[in-house]
C-alpha positions as a LaTeX table, in Angstrom:
\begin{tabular}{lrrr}
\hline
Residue & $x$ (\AA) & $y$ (\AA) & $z$ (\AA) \\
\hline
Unk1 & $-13.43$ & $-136.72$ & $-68.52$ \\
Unk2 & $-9.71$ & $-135.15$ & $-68.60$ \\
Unk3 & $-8.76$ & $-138.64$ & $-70.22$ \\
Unk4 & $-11.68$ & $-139.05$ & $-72.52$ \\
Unk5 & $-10.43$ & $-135.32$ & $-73.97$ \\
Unk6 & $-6.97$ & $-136.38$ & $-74.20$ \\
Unk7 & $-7.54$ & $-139.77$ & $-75.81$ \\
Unk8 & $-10.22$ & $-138.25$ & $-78.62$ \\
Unk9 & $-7.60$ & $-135.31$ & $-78.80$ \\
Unk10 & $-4.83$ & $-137.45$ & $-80.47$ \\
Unk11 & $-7.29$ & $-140.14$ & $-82.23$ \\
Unk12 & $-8.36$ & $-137.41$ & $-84.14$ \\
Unk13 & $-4.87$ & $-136.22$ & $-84.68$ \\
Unk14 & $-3.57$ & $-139.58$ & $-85.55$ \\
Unk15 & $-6.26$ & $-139.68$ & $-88.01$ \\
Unk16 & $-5.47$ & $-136.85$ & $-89.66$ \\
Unk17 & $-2.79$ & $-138.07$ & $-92.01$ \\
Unk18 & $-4.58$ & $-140.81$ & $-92.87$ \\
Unk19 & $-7.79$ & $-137.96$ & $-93.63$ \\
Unk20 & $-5.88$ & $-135.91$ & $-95.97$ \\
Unk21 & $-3.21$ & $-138.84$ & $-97.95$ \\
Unk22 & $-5.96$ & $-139.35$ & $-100.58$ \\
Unk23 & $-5.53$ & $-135.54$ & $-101.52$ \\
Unk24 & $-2.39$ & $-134.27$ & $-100.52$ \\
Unk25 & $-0.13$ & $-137.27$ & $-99.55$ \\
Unk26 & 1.77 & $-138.78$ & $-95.76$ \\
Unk27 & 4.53 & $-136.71$ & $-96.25$ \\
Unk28 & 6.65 & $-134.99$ & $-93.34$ \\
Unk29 & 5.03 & $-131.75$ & $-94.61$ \\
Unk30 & 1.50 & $-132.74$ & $-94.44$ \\
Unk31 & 2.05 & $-133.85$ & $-91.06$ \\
Unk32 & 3.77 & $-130.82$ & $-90.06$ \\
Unk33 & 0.73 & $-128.98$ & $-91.05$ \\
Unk34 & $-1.84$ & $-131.02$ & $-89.36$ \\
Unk35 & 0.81 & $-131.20$ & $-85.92$ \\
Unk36 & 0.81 & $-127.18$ & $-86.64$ \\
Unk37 & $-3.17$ & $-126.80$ & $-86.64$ \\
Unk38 & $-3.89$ & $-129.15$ & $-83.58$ \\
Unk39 & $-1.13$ & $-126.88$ & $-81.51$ \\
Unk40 & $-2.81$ & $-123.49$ & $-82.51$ \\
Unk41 & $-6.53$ & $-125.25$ & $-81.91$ \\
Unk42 & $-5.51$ & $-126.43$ & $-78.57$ \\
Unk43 & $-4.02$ & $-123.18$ & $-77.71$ \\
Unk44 & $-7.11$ & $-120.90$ & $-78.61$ \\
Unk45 & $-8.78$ & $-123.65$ & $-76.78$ \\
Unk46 & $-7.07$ & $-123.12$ & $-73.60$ \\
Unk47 & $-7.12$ & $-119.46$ & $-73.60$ \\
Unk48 & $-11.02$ & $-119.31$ & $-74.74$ \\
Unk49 & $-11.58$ & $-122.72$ & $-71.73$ \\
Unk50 & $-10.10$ & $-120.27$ & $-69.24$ \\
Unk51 & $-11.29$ & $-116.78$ & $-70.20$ \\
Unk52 & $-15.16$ & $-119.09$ & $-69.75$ \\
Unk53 & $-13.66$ & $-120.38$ & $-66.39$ \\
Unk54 & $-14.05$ & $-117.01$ & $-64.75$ \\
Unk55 & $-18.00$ & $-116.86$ & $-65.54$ \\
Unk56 & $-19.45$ & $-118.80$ & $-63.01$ \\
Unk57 & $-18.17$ & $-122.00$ & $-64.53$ \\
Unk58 & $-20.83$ & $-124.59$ & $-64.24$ \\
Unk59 & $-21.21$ & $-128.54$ & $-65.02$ \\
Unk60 & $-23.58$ & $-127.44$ & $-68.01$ \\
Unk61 & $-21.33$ & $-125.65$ & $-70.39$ \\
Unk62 & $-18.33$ & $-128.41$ & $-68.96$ \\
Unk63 & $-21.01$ & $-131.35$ & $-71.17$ \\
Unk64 & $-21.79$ & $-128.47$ & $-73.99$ \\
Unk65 & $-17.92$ & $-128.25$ & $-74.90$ \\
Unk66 & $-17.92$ & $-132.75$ & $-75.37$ \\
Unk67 & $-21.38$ & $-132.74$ & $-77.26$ \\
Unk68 & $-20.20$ & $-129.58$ & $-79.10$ \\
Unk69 & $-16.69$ & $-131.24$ & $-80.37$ \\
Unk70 & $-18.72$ & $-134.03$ & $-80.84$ \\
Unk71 & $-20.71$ & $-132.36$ & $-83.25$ \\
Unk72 & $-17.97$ & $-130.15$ & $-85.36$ \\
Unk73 & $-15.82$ & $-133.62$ & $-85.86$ \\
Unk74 & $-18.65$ & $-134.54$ & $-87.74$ \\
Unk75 & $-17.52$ & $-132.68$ & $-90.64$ \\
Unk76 & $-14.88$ & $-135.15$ & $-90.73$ \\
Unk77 & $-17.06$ & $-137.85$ & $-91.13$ \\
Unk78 & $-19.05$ & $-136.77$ & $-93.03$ \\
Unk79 & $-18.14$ & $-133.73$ & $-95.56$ \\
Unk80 & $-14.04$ & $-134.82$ & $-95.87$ \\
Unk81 & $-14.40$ & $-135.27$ & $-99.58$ \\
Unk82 & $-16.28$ & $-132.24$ & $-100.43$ \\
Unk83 & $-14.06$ & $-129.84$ & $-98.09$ \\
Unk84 & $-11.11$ & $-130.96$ & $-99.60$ \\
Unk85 & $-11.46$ & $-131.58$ & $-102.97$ \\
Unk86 & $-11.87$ & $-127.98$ & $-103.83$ \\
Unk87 & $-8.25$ & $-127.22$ & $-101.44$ \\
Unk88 & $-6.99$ & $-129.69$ & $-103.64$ \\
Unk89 & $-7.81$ & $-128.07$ & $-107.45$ \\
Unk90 & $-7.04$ & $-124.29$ & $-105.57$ \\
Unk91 & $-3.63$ & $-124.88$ & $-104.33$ \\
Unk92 & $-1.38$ & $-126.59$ & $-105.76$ \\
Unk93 & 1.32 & $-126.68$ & $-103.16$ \\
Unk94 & 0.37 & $-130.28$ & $-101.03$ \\
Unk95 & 2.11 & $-128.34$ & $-97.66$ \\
Unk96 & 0.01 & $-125.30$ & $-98.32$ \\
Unk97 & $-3.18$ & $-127.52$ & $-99.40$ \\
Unk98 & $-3.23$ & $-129.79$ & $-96.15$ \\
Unk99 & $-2.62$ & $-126.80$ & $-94.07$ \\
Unk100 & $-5.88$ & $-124.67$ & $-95.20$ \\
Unk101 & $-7.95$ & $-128.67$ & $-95.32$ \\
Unk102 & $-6.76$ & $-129.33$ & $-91.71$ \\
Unk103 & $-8.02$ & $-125.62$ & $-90.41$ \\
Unk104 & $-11.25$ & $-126.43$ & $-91.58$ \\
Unk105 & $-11.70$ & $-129.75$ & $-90.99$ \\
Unk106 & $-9.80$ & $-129.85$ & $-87.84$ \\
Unk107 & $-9.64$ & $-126.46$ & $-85.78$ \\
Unk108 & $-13.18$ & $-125.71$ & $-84.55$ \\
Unk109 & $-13.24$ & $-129.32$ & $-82.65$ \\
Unk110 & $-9.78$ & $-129.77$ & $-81.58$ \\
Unk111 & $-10.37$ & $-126.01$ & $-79.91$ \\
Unk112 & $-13.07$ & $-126.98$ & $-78.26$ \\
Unk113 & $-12.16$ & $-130.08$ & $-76.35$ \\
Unk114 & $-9.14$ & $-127.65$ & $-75.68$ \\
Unk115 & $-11.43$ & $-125.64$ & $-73.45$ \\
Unk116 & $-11.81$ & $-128.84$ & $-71.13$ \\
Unk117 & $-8.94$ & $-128.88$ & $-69.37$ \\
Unk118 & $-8.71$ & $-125.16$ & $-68.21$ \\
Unk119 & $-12.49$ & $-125.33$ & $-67.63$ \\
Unk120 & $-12.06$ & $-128.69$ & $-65.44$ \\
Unk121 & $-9.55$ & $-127.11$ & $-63.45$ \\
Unk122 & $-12.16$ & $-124.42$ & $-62.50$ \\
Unk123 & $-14.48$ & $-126.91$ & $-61.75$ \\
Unk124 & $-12.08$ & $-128.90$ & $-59.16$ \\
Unk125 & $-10.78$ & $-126.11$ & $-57.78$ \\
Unk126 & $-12.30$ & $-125.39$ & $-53.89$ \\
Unk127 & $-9.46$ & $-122.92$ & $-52.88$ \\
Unk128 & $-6.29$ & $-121.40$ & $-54.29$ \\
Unk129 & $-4.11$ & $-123.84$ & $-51.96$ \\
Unk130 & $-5.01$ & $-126.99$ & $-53.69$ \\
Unk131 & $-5.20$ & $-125.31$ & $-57.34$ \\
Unk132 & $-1.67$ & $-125.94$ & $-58.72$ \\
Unk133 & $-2.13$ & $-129.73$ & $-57.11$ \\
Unk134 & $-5.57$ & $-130.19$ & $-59.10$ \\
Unk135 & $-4.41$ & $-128.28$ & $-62.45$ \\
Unk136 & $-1.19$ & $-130.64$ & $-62.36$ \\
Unk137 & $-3.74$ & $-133.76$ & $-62.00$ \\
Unk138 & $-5.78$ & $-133.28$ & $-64.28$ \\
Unk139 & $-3.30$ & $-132.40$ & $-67.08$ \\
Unk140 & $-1.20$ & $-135.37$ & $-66.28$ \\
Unk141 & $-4.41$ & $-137.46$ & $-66.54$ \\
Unk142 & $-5.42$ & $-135.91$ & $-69.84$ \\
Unk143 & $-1.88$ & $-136.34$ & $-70.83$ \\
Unk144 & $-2.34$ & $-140.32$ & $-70.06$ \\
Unk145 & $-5.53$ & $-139.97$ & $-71.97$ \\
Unk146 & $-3.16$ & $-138.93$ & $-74.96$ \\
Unk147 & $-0.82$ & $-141.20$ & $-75.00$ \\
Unk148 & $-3.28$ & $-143.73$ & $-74.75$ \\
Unk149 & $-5.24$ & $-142.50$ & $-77.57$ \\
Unk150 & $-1.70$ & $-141.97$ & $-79.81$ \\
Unk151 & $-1.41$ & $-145.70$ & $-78.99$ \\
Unk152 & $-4.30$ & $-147.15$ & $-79.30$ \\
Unk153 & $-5.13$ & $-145.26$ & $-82.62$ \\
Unk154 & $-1.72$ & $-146.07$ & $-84.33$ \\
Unk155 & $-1.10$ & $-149.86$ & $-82.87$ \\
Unk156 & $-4.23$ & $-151.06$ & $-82.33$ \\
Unk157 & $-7.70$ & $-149.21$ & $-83.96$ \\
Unk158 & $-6.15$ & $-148.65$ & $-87.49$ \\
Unk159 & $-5.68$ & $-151.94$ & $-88.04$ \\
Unk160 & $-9.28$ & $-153.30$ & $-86.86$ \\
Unk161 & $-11.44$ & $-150.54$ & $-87.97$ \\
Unk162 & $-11.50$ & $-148.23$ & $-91.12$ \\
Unk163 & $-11.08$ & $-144.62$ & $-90.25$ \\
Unk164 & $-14.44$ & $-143.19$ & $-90.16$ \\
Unk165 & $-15.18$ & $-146.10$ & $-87.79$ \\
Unk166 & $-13.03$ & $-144.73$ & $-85.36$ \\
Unk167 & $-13.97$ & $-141.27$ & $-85.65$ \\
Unk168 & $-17.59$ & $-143.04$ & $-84.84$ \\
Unk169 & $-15.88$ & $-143.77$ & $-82.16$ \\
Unk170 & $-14.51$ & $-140.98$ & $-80.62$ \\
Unk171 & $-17.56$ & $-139.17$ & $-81.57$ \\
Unk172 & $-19.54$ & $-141.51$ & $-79.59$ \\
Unk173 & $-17.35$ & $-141.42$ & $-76.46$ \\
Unk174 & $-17.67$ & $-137.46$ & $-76.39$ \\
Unk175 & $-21.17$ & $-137.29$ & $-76.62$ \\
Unk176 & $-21.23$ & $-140.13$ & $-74.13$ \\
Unk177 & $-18.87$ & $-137.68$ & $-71.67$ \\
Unk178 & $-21.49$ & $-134.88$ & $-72.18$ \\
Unk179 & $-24.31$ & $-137.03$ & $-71.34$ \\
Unk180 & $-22.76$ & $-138.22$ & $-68.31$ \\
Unk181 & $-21.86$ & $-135.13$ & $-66.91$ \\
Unk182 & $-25.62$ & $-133.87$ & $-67.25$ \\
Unk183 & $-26.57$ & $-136.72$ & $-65.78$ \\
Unk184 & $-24.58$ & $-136.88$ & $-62.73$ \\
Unk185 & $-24.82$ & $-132.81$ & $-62.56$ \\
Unk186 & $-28.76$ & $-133.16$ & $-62.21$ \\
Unk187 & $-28.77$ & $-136.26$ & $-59.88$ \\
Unk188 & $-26.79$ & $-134.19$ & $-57.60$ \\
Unk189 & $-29.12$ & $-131.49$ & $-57.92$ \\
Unk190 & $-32.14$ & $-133.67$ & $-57.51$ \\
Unk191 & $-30.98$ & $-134.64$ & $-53.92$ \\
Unk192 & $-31.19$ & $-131.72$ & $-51.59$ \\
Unk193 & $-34.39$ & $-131.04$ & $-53.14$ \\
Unk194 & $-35.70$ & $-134.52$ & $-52.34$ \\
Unk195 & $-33.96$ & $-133.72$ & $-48.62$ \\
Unk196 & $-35.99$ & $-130.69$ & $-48.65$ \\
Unk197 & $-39.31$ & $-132.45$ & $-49.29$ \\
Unk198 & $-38.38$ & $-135.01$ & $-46.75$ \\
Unk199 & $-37.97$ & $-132.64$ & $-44.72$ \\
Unk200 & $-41.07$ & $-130.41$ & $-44.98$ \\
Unk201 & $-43.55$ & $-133.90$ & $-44.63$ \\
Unk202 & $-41.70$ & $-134.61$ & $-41.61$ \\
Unk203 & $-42.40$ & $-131.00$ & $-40.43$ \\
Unk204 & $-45.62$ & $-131.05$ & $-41.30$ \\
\hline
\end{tabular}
């Protein structure tokens, strides 16, 4: 799940420029404003992810942060056109333009699949001995799950799919993530209980 967040992470990001050129251009500037916006996302992300990670952390709200980026990149998808085109007649300055259309088409998401990674560490974690091994795993797995996104996005998926395609995508493979984890979660919770019941008709 670690790599699944890091991959969709920096699809999205890749994406970005191509998201905002029709309105505001691929310059340096534009993608110093969308690089800016996915830093300060991820950031609140991890603060918010492990602030949550003190409440009895639980495999529930772990699926509710992929469904939930899942559904703010919809946006994206979806509303690009009509979120930016009024950035675009208000400011006239492209750097200043593609920084206020990134916060709002980019910041809710990007913070949320930044509270994965602090909350999966709370998740792993059994006892404070094997907590800086786990945190160190699982950021160097989401960190593979980056570069394999910034890859696969930039070498690869732009040239077989058009952009909304492979927001699809990632959209998909987040909700997919959620689903799984509920799944899994509730299997595991299904089995002492069918132990239990076992166990009474043998008592009985």
């Amino acid at each position: 799940m670690a790599f699944v967040s890091g991959f969709c992470i920096m699809t999205i990001e890749m994406l970005g420029a191509r998201i905002l050129s029709p309105y505001f251009g691929g310059s340096l500037s534009v993608w110093g404003s969308i690089i800016t916006i996915f830093m300060l996302a991820l950031a609140m992300g991890y603060l918010i992810g492990g602030r949550l990670s003190t409440r009895s952390p639980s495999a529930v709200l772990f699926a509710i942060f992929f469904i939930g980026a899942a559904v703010f990149s919809l946006p994206v998808i979806l509303f690009a056109d009509l979120i930016m085109e009024p950035i675009f007649l208000a400011i006239e300055d492209p750097r200043y333009g593609s920084l206020f259309a990134s916060i709002f088409l980019f910041f809710i998401p990007t913070s949320i699949l930044g509270m994965i990674s602090p909350y999966a560490v709370r998740l792993m974690v059994d006892t404070q001995q094997h907590s800086g091994h786990m945190a160190g795993l699982l950021f160097f797995i989401s960190t593979i799950g980056s570069a394999a996104g910034t890859l696969g996005t930039s070498f690869y998926f732009v040239l077989w799919f058009e952009v909304n395609q492979i927001m699809w995508g990632a959209v998909a493979a987040l909700i997919a993530a959620g689903c799984l984890i509920l799944l899994i979660h509730y299997v595991q919770d299904a089995q002492p209980m069918k132990q239990a019941r076992h166990y009474e008709k043998k008592q009985a």
